[in-house]
DOTOR-474551 format. One record per residue (C-alpha): residue in one letter; residue number from 1; x, y, z. Coordinates in steps of 0.2 Angstrom, whole numbers, plus 2048, in hexadecimal, padded with zeros to 3 digits. Layout:
// DOTOR-474551
a / NUM / X / Y / Z
...
***
This chain:
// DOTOR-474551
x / 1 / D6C / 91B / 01F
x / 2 / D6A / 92A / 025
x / 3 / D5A / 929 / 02F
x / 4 / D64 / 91B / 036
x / 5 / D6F / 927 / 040
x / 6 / D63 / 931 / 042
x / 7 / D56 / 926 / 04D
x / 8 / D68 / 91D / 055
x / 9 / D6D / 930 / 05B
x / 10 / D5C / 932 / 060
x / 11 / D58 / 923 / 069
x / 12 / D6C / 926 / 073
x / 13 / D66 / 937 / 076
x / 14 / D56 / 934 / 07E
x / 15 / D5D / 924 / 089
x / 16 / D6D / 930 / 08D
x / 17 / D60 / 93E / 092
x / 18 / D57 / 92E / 09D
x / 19 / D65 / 92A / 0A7
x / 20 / D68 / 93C / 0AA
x / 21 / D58 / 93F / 0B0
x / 22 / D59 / 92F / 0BB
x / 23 / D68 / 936 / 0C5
x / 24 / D60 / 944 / 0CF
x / 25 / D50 / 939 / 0D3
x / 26 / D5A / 92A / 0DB
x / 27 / D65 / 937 / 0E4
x / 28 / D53 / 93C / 0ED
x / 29 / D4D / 92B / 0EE
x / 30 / D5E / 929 / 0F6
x / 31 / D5E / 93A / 101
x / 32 / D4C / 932 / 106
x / 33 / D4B / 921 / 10B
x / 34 / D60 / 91D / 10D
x / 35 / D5C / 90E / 102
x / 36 / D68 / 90B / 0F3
x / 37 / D5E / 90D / 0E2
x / 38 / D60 / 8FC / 0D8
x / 39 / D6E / 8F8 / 0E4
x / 40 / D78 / 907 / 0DE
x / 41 / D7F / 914 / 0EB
x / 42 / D7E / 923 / 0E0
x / 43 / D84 / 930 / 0ED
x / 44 / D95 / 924 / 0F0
x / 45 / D94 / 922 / 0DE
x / 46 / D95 / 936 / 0DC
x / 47 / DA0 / 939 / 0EA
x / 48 / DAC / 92E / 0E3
x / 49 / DAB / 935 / 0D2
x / 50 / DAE / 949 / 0D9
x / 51 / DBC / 943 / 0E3
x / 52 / DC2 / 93B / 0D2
x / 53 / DC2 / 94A / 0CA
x / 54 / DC9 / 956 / 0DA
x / 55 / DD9 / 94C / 0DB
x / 56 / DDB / 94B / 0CA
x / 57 / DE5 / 95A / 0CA
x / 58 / DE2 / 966 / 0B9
x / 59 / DDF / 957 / 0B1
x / 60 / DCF / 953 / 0BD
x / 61 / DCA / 965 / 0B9
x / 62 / DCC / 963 / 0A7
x / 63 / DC2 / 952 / 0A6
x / 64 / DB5 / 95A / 0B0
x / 65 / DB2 / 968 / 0A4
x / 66 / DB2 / 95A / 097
x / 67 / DA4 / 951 / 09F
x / 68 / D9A / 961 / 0A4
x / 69 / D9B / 966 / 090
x / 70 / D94 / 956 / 08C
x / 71 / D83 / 95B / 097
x / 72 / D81 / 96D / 091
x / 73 / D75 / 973 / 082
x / 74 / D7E / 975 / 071
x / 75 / D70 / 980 / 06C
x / 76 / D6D / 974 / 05D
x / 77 / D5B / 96F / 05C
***
């Protein structure tokens, strides 16, 4: 049961790492061609998501330390 976790984490890790890795390439393709990526507009998307946070106050602040603590290394390997 355990290897069950374990390739479930695995496989979510690597597709969360995939999606993240997405992010700054359609911003370029974006920034590039002014063409939407999968009809997606990732910069309104992100201004939208940093306004969120800036008029959320401290608790926009504390969310956004939440999120930015998801993406950091936890040194485990």
């Amino acid at each position: 049961m355990e290897k069950v976790f374990n390739l479930v984490t695995d496989f979510l890790g690597g597709l969360g790492k995939l999606f993240t890795a997405l992010i700054p390439v359609s911003i370029l393709y974006y920034v590039l061609t002014g063409a939407s990526v999968f009809g997606i507009d990732v910069i309104a998307n992100l201004t939208a998501l940093v306004n969120g946070f800036g008029q959320g106050g401290f608790v926009g602040l504390v969310v956004l330390v939440l999120v930015c603590s998801f993406f950091t290394p936890n040194g485990k390997k």
